[in-house]
Chimera marker file (.cmm) of the C-alpha trace (Angstrom):
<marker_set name="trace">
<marker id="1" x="9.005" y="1.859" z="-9.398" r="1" g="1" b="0" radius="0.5"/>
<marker id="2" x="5.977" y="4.316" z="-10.295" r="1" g="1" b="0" radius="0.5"/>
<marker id="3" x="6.929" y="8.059" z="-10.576" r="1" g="1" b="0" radius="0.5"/>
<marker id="4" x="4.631" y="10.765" z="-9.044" r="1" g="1" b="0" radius="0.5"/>
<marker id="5" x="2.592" y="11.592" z="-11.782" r="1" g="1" b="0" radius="0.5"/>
<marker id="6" x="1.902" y="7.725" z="-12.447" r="1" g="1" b="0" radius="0.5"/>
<marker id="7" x="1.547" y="7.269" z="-8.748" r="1" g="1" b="0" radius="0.5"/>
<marker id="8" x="-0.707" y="10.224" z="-8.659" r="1" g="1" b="0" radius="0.5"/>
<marker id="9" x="-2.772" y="8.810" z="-11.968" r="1" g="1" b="0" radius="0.5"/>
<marker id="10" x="-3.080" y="5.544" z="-9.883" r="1" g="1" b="0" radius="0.5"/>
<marker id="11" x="-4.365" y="7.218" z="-7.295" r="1" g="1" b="0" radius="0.5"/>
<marker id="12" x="-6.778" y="8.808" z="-8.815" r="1" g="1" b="0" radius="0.5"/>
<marker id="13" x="-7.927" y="5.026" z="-9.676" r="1" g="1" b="0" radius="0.5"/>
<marker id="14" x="-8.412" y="3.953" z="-6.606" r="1" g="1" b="0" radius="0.5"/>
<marker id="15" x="-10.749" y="6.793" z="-5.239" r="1" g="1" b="0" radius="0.5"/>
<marker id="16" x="-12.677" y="6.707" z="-8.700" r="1" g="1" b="0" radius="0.5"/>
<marker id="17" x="-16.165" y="4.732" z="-8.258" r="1" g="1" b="0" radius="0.5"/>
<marker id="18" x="-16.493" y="4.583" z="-11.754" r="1" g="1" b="0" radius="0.5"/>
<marker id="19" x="-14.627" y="4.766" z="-15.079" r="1" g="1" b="0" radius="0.5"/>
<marker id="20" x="-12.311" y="7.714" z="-15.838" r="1" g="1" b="0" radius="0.5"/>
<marker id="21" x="-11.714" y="8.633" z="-19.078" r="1" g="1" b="0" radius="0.5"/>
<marker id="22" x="-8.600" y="9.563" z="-20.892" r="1" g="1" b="0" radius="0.5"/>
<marker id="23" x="-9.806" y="13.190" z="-21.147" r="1" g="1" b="0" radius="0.5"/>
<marker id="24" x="-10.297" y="13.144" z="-17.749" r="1" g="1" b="0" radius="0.5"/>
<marker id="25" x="-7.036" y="12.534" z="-16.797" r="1" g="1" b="0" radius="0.5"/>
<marker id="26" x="-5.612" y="14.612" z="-19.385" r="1" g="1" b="0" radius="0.5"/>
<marker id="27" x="-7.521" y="17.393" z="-17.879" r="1" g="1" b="0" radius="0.5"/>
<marker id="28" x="-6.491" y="16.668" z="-14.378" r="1" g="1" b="0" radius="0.5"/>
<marker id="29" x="-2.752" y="16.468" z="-15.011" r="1" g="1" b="0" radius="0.5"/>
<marker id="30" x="-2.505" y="19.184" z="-17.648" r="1" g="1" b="0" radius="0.5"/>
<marker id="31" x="-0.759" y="16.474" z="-20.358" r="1" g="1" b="0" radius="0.5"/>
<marker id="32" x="-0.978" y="14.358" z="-23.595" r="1" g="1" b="0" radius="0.5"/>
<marker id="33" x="-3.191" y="11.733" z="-24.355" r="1" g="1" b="0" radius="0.5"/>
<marker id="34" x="0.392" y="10.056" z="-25.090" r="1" g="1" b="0" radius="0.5"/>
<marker id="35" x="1.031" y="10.805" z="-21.784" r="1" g="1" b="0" radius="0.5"/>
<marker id="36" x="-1.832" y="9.250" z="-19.863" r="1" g="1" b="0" radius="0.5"/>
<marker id="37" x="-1.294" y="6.282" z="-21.989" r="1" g="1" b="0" radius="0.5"/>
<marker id="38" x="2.329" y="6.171" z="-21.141" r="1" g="1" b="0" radius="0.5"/>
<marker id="39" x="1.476" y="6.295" z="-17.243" r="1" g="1" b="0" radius="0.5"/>
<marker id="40" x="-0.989" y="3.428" z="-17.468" r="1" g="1" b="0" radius="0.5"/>
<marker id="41" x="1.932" y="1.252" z="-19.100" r="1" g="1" b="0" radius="0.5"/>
<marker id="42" x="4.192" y="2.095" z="-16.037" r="1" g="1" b="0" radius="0.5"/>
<marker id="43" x="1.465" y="1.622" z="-13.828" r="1" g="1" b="0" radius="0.5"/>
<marker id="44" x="0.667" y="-1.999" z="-15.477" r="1" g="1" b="0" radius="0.5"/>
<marker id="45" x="3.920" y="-2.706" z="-15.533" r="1" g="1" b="0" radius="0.5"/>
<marker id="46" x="4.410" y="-2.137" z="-11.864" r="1" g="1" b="0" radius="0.5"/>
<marker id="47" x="1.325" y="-3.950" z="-11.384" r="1" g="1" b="0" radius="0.5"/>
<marker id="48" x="2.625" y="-7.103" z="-13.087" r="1" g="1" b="0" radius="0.5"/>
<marker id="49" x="6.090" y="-7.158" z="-10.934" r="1" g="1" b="0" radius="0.5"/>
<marker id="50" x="3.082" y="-7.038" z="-7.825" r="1" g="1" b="0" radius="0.5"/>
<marker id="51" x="1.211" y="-9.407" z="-8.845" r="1" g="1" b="0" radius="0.5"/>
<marker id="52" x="-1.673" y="-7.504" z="-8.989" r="1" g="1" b="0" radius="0.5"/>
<marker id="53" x="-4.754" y="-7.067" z="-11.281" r="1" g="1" b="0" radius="0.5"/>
<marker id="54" x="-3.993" y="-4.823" z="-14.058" r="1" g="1" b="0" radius="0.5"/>
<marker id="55" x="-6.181" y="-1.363" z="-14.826" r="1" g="1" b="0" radius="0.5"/>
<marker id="56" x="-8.706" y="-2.335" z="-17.029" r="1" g="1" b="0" radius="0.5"/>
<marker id="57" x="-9.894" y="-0.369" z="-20.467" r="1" g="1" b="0" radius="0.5"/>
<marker id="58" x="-13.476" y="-0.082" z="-21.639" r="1" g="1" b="0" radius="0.5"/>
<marker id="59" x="-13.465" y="1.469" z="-25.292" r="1" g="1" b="0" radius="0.5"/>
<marker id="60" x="-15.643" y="4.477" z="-24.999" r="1" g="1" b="0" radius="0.5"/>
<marker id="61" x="-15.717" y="4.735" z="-21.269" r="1" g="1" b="0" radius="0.5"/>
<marker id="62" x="-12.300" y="5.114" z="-20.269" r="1" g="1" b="0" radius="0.5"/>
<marker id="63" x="-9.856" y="3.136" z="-17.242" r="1" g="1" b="0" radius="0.5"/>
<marker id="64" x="-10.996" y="1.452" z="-14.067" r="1" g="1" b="0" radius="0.5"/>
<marker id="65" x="-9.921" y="-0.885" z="-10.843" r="1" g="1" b="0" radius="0.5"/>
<marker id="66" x="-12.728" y="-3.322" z="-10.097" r="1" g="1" b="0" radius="0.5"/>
<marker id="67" x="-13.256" y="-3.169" z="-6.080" r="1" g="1" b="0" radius="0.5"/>
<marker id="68" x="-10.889" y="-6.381" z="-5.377" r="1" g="1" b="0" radius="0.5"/>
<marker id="69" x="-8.208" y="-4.656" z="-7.394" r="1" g="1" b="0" radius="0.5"/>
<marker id="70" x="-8.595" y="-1.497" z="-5.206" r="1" g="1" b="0" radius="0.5"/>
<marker id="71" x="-8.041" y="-3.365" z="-1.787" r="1" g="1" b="0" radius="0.5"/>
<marker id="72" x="-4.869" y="-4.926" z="-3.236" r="1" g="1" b="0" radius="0.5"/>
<marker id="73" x="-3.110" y="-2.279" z="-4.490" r="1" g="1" b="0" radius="0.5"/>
<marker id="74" x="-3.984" y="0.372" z="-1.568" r="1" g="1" b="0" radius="0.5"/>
<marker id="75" x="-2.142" y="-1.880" z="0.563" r="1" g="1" b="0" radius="0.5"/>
<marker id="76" x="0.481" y="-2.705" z="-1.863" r="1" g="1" b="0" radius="0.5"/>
<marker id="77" x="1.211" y="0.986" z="-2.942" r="1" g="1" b="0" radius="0.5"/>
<marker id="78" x="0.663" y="2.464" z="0.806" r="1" g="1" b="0" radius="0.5"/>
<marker id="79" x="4.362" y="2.418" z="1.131" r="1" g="1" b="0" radius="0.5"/>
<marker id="80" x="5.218" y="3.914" z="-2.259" r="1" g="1" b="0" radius="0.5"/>
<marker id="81" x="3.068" y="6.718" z="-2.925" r="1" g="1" b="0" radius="0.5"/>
<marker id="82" x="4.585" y="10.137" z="-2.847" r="1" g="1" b="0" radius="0.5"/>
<marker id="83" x="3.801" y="12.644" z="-0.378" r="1" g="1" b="0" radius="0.5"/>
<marker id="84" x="3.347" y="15.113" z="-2.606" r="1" g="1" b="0" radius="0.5"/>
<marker id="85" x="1.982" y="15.668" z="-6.019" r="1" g="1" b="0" radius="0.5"/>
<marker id="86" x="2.304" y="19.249" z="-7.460" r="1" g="1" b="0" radius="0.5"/>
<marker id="87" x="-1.072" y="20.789" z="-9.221" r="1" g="1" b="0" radius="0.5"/>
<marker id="88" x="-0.914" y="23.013" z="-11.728" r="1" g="1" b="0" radius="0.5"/>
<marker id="89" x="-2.229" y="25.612" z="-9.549" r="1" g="1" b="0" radius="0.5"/>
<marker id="90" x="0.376" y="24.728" z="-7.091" r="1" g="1" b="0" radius="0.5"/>
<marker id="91" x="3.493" y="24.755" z="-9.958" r="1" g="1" b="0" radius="0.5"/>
<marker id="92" x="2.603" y="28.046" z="-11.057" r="1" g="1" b="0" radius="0.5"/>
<marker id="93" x="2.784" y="29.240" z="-7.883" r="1" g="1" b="0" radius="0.5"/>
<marker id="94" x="5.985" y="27.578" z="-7.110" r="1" g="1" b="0" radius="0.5"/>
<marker id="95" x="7.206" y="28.949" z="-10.463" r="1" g="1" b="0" radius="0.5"/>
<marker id="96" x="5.843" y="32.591" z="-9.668" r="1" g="1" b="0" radius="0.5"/>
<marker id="97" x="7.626" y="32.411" z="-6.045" r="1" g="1" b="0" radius="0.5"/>
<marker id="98" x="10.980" y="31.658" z="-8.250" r="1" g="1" b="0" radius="0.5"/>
<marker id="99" x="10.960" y="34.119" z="-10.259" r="1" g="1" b="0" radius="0.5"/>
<marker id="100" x="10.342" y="36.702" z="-7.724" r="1" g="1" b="0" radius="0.5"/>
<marker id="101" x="12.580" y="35.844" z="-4.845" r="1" g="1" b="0" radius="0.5"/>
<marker id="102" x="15.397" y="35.129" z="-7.599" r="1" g="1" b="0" radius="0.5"/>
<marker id="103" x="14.906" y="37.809" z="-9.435" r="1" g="1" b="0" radius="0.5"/>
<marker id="104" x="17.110" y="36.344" z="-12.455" r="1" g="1" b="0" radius="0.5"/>
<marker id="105" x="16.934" y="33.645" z="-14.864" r="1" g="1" b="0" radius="0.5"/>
<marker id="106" x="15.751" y="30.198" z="-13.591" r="1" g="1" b="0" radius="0.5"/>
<marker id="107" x="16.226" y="27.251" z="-16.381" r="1" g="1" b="0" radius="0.5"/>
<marker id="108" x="13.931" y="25.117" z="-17.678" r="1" g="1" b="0" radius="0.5"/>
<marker id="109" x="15.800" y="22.005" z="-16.476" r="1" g="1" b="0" radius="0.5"/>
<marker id="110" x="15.818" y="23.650" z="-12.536" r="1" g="1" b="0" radius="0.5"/>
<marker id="111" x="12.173" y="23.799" z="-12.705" r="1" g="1" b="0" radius="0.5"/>
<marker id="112" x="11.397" y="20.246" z="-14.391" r="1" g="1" b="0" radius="0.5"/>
<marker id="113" x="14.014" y="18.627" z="-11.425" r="1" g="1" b="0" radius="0.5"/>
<marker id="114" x="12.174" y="20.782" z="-8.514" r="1" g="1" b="0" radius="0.5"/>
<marker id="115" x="8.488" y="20.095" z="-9.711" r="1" g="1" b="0" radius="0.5"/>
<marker id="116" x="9.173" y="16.406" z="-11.313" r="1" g="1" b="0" radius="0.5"/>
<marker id="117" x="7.052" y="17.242" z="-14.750" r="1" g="1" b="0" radius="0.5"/>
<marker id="118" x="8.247" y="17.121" z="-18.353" r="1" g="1" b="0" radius="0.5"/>
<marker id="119" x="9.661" y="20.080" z="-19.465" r="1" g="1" b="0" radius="0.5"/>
<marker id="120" x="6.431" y="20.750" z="-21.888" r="1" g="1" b="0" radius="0.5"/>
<marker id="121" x="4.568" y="20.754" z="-18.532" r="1" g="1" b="0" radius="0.5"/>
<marker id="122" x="6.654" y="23.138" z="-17.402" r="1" g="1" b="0" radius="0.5"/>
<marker id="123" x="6.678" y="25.497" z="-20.530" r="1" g="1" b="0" radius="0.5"/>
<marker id="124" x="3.321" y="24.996" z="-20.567" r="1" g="1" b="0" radius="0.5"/>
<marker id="125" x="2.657" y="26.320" z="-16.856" r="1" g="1" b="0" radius="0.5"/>
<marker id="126" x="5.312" y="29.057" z="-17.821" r="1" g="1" b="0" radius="0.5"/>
<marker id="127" x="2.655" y="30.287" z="-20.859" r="1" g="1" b="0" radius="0.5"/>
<marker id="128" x="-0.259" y="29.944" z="-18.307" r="1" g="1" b="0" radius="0.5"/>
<marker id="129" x="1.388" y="32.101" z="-15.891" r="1" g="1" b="0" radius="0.5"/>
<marker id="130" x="2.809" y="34.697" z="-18.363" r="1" g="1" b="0" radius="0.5"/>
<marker id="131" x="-0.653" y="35.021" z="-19.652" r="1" g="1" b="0" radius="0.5"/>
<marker id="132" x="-2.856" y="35.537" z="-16.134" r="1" g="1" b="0" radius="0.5"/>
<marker id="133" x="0.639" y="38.036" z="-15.358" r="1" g="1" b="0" radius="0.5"/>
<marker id="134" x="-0.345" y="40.235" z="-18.395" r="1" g="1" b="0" radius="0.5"/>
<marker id="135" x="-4.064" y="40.808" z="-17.367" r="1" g="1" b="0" radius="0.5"/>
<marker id="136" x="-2.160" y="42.153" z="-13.868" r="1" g="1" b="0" radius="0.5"/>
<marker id="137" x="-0.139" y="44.458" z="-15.606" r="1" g="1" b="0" radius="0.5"/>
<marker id="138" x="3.100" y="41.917" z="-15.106" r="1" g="1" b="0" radius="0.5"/>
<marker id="139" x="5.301" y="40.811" z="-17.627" r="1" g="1" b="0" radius="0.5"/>
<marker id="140" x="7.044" y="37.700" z="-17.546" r="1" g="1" b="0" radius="0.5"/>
<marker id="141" x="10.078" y="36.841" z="-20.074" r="1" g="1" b="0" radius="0.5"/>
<marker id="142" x="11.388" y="33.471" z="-21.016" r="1" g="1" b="0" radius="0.5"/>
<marker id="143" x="13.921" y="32.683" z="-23.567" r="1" g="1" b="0" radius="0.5"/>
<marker id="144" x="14.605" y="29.427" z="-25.061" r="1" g="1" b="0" radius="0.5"/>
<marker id="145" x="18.445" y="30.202" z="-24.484" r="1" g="1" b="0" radius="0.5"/>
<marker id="146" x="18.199" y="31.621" z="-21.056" r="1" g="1" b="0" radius="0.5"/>
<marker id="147" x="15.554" y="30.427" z="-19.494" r="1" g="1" b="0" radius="0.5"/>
<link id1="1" id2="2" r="1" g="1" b="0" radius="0.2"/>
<link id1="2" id2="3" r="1" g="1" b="0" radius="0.2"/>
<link id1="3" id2="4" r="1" g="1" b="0" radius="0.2"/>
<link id1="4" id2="5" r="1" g="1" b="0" radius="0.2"/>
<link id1="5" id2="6" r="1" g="1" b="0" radius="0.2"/>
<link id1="6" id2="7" r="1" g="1" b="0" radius="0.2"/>
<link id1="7" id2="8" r="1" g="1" b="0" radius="0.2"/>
<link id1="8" id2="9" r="1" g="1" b="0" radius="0.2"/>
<link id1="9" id2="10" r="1" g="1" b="0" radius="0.2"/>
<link id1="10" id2="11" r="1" g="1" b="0" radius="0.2"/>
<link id1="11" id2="12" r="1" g="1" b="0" radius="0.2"/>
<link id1="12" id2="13" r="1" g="1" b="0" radius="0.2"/>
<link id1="13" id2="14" r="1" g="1" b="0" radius="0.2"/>
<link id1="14" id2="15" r="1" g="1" b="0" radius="0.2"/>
<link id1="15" id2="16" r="1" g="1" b="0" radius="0.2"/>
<link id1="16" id2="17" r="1" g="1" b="0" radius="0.2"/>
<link id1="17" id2="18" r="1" g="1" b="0" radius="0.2"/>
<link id1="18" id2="19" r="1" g="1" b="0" radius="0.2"/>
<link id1="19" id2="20" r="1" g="1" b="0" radius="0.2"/>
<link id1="20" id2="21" r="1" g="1" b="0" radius="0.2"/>
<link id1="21" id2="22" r="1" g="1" b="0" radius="0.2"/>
<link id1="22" id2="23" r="1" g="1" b="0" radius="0.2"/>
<link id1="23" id2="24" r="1" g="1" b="0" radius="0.2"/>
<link id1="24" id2="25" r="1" g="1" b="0" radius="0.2"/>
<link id1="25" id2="26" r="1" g="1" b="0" radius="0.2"/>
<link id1="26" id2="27" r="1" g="1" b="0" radius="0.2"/>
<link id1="27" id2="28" r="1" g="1" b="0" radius="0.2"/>
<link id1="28" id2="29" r="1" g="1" b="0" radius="0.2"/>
<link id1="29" id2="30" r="1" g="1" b="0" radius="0.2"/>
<link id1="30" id2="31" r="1" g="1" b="0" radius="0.2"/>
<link id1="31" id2="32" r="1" g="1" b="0" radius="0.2"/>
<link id1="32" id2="33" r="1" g="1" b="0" radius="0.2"/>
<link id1="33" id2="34" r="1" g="1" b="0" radius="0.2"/>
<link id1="34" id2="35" r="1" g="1" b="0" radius="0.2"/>
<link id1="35" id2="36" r="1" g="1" b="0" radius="0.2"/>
<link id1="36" id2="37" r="1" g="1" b="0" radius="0.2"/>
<link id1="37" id2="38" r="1" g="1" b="0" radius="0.2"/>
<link id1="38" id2="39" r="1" g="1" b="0" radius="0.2"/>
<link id1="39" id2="40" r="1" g="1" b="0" radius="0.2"/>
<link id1="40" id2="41" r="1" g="1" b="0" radius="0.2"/>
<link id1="41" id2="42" r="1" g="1" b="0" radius="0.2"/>
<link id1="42" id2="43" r="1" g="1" b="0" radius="0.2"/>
<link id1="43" id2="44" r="1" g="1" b="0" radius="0.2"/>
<link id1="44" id2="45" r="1" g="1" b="0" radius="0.2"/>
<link id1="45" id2="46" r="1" g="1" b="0" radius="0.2"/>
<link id1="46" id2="47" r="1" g="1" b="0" radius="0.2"/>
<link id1="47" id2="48" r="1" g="1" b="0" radius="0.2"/>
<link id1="48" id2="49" r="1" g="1" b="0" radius="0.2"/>
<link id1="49" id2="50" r="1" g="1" b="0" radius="0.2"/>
<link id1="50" id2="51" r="1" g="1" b="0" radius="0.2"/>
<link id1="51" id2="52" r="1" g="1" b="0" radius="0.2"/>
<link id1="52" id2="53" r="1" g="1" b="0" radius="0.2"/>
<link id1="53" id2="54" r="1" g="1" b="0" radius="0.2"/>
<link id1="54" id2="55" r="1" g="1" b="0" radius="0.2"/>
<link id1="55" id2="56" r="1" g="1" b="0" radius="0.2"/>
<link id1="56" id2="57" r="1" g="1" b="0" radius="0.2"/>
<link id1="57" id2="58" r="1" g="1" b="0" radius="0.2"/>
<link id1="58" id2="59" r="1" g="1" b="0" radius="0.2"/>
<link id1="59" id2="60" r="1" g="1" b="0" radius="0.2"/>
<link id1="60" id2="61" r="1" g="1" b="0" radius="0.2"/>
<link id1="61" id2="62" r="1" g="1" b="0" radius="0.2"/>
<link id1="62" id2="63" r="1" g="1" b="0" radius="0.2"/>
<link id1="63" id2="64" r="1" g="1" b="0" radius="0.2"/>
<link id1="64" id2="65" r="1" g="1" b="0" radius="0.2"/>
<link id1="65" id2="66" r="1" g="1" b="0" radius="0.2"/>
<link id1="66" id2="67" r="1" g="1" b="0" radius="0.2"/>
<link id1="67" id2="68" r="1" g="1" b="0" radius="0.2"/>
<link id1="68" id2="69" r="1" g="1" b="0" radius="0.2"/>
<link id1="69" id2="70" r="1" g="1" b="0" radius="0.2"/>
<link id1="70" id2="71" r="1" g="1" b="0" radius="0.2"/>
<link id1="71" id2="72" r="1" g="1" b="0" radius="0.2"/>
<link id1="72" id2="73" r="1" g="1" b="0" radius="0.2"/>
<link id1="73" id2="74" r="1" g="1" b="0" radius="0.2"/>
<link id1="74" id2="75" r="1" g="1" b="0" radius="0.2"/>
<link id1="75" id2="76" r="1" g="1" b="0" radius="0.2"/>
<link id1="76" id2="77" r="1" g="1" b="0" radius="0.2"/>
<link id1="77" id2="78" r="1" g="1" b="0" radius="0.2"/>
<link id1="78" id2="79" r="1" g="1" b="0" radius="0.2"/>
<link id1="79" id2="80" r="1" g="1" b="0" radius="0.2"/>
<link id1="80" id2="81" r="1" g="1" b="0" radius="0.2"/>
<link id1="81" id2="82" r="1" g="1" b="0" radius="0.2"/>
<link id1="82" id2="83" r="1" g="1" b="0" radius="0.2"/>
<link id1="83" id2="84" r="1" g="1" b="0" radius="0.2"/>
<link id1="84" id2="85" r="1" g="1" b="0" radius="0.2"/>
<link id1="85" id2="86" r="1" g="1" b="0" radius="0.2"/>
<link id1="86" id2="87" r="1" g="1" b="0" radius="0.2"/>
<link id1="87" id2="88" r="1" g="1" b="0" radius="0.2"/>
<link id1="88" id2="89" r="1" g="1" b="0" radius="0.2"/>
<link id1="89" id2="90" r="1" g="1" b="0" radius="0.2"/>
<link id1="90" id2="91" r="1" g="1" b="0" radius="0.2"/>
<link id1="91" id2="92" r="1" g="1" b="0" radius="0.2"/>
<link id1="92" id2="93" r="1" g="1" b="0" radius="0.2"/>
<link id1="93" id2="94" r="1" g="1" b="0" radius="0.2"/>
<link id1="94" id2="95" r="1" g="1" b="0" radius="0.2"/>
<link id1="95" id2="96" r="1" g="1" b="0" radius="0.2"/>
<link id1="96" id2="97" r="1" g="1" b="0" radius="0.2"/>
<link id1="97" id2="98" r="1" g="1" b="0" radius="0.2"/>
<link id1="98" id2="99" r="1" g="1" b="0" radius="0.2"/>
<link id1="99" id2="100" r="1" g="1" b="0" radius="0.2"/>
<link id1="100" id2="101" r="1" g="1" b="0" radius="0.2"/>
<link id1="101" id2="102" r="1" g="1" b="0" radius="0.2"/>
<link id1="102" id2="103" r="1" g="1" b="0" radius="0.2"/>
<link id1="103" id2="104" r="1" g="1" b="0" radius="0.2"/>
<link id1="104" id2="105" r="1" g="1" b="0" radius="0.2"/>
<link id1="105" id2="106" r="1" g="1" b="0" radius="0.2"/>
<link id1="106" id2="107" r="1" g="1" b="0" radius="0.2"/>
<link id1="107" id2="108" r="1" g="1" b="0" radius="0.2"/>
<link id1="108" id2="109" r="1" g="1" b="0" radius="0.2"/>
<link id1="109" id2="110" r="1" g="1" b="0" radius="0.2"/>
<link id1="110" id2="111" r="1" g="1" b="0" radius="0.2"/>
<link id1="111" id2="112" r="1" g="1" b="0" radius="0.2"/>
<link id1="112" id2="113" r="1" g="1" b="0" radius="0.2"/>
<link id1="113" id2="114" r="1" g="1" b="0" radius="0.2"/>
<link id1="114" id2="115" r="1" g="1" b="0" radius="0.2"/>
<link id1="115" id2="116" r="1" g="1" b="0" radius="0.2"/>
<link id1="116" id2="117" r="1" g="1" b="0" radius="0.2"/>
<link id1="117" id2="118" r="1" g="1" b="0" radius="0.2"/>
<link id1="118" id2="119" r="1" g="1" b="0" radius="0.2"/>
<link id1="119" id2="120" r="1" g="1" b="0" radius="0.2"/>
<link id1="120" id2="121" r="1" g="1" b="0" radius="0.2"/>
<link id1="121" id2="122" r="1" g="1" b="0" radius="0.2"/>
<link id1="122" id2="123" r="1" g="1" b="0" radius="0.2"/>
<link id1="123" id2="124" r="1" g="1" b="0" radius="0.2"/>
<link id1="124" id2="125" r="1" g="1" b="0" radius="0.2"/>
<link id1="125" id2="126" r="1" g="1" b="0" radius="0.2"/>
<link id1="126" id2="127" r="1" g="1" b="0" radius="0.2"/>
<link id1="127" id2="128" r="1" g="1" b="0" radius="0.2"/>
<link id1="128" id2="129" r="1" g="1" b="0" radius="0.2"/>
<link id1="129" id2="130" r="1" g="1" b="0" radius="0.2"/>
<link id1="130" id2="131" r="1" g="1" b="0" radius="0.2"/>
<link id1="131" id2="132" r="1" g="1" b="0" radius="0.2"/>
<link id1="132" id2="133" r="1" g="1" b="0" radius="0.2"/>
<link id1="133" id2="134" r="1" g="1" b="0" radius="0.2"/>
<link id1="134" id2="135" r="1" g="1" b="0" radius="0.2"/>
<link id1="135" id2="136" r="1" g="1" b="0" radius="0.2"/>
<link id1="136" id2="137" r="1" g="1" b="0" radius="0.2"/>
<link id1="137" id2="138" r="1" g="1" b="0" radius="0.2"/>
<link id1="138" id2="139" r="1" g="1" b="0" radius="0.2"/>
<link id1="139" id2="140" r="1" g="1" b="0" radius="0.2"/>
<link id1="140" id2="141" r="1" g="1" b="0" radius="0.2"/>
<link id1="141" id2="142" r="1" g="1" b="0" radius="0.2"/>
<link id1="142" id2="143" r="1" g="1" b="0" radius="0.2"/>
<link id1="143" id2="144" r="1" g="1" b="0" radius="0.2"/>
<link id1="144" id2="145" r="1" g="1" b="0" radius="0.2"/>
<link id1="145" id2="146" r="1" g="1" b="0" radius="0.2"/>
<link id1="146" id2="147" r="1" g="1" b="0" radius="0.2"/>
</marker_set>
């Protein structure tokens, strides 16, 4: 079974006319090149218990479905994808709306369960937000210990 973010890299895929490449979706999902490469395992992987045509890898250009591949897996994965996929826009909102309605300490772990990232995509949209807070005049605290 994919997760979101592999669902969502999948995705991604099968709208994409061309190749995308790794920095692409590093850029789009705000994580590692370790990452992306982790995804396209899982989504291989889930291909293979389908039946269906792996994502292929061009050195230099990046991933890719051919236009056969698309058709099969749309209607394979119609069932499966998630209904929602979190942008990082949308996560440091979500994170911002926390922290104010709450007004005390949210952990690390409650955020990485309620937005279904990593927790150094979480951190990481913690820093972001801290940092566009401080040009407003805002200050935002985290602790390793406390969240």
């Amino acid at each position: 079974m994919l997760d979101k973010r592999s669902t969502a890299v999948l995705q991604v895929l099968l709208q994409a006319a061309t190749f995308i490449s790794v920095q692409e979706l590093m850029k789009q999902f705000q994580v590692s090149r370790r990452t992306i490469y982790y995804d396209i395992e899982k989504i291989n992987d889930w291909l293979c218990q389908q039946e269906l045509e792996f994502v292929q890898y061009t050195y230099g250009k990046g991933f890719f479905l051919n236009d056969q591949a698309k058709d099969q897996v749309a209607k394979q994965i119609s069932h499966v994808m998630p209904s929602a996929y979190l942008s990082v826009e949308d996560r440091q909102i979500y994170v911002a709306l926390m922290c104010i309605l709450r007004g005390g300490k949210i952990g690390t772990q409650q955020l990485m369960d309620e937005t279904e990232v990593s927790r150094n995509t979480v951190l990481q949209d913690i820093k972001d937000l801290k940092n566009k807070w401080i040009k407003k005049g805002i200050s935002l605290t985290y602790s390793y210990k406390d969240g």
